[in-house]
C-alpha positions in Angstrom: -14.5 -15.4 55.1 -11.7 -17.5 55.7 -9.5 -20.1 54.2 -7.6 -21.8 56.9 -5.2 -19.1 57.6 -5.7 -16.8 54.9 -8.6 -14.3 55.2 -10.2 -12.5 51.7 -8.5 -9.5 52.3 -5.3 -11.2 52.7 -5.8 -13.4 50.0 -6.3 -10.4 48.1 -3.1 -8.4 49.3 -1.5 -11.9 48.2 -2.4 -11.8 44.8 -1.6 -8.4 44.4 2.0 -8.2 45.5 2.4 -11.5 43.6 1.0 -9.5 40.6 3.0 -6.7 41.6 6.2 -9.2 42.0 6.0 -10.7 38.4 5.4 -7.4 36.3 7.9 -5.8 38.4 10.3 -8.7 37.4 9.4 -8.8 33.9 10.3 -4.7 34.2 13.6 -5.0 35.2 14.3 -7.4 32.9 12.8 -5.4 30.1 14.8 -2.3 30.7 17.9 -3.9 30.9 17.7 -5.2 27.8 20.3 -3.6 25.0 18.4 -2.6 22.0 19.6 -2.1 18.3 20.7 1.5 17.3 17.5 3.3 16.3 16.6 4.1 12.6 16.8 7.5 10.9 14.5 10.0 11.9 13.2 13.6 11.5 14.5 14.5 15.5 15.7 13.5 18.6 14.8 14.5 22.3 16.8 13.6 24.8 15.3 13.7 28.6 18.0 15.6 31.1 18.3 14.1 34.5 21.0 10.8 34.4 24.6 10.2 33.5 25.4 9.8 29.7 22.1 10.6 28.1 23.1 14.0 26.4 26.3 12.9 25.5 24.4 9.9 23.8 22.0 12.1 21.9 24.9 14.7 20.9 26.6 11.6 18.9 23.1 10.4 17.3 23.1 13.5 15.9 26.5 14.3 15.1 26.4 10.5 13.3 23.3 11.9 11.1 20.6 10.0 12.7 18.5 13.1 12.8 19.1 16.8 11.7 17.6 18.0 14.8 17.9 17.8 18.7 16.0 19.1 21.6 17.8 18.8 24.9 14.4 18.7 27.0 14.6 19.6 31.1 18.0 22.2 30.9 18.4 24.1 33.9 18.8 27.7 33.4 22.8 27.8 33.4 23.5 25.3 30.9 24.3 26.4 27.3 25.3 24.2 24.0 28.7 25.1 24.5 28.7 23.4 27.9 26.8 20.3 26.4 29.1 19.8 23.2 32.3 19.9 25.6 30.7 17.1 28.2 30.3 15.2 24.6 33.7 16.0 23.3 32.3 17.5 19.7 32.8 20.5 17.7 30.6 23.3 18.6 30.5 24.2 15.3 29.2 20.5 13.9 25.8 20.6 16.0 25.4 24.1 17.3 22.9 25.1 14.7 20.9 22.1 15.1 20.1 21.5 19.1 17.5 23.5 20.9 17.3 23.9 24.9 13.9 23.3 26.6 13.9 25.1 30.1 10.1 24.4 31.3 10.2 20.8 31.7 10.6 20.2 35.4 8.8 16.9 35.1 8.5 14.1 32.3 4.6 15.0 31.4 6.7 18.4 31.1 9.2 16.6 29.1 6.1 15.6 26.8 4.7 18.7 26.7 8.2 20.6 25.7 8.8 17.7 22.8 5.0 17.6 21.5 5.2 21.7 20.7 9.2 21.4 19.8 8.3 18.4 17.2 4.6 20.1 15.8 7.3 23.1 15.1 9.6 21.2 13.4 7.6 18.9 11.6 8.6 15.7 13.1 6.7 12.4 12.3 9.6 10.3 13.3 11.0 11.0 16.9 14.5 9.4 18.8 13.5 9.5 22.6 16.8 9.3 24.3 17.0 9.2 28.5 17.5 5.9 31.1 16.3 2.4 30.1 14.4 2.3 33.5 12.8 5.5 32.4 11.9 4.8 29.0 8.6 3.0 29.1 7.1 5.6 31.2 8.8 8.1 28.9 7.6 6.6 25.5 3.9 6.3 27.0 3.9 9.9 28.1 5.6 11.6 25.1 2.9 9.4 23.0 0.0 10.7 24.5 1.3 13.7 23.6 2.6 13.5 19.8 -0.1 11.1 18.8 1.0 10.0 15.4 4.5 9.7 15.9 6.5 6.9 15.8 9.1 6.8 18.6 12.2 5.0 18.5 13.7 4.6 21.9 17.8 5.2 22.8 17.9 3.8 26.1 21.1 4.6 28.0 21.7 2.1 30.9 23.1 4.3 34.1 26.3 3.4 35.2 24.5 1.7 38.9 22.2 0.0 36.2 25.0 -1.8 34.7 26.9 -3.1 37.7 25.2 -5.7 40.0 21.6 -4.6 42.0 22.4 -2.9 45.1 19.4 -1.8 47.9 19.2 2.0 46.1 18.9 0.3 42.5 16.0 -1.5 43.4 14.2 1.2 45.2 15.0 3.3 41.9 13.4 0.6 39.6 10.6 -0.1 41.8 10.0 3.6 41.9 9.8 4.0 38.2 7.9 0.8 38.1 5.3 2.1 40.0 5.2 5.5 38.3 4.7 3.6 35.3 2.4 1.8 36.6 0.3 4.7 37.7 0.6 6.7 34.3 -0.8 3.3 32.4 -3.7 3.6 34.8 -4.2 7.2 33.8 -3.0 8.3 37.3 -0.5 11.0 35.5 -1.8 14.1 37.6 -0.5 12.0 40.8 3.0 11.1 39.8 6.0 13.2 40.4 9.1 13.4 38.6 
């Protein structure tokens, strides 16, 4: 069937990249946003994988948001010393209370490693803390897995995030968008990263 120039299969390809246009819009805008300091709670998790996300959770906890962290996604040669110097703190002030994950390659990993870290530690009351492009996708995977827990998100905005959007920041966003998208439509199995 046709409608002048516009067949039903191309009407439909319309409406879907217009659908695809508008949430994607209504993303970026979204994780851009700046968000209040989150509340207290029983631990924080920071994802590894951008610029200025551990540092960020390192000072949550060193400012007594939570008495616990779990620095999800370290690759093998990374220590707490290492961390606490990239974050300019005392050893001594948050040695004791950060934990290293080293299975999460991926962030259903990352959910996996925080659901057993937080079930060990007794956390009803969870900081997420990695990339405000990442978060959503984060939040909804890490809630699937700690059903129960109330997640407060730290977003961290990367440093191409802040300045204006270049070619390689959309790609990144409409990457993430579409992971997103996939995970919400319980596609989890297919995305990577």
């Amino acid at each position: 069937m046709r409608w002048g120039w516009l067949t039903v299969p191309g009407a439909a390809l319309l409406a879907v990249a217009v659908a695809w246009g508008i949430g994607f819009a209504h993303f970026n805008a979204a994780v851009r946003r700046s968000m209040p300091a989150p509340p207290a709670a029983d631990g924080i998790v920071v994802l590894t994988g951008g610029a200025d996300r551990i540092e960020t959770a390192l000072h949550l906890l060193a400012s007594g948001r939570a008495p616990y962290l779990l620095v999800s996604g370290v690759g093998r040669g990374t220590d707490v010393q290492e961390i606490a110097r990239r974050a300019q703190l005392d050893l001594r002030d948050v040695e004791a209370h950060v934990q290293l994950g080293r299975t999460a390659t991926s962030t259903v990993g990352n959910a996996a490693e925080t659901a057993s870290w937080a079930r060990e530690h007794g956390i009803k009351r969870l900081i997420v803390v990695t990339a405000g492009y990442h978060m959503p996708r984060a939040l909804l995977e890490i809630g699937r897995a700690l059903p129960g827990v109330a997640l407060y998100p730290a977003p961290v905005q990367p440093p191409a995030m802040r300045a204006n959007m270049d070619l390689a920041t959309v790609r990144l966003l409409a990457s993430e968008y579409d992971k997103l998208l996939a995970v919400r439509a319980g596609l989890t199995r297919l995305v990577r990263g």
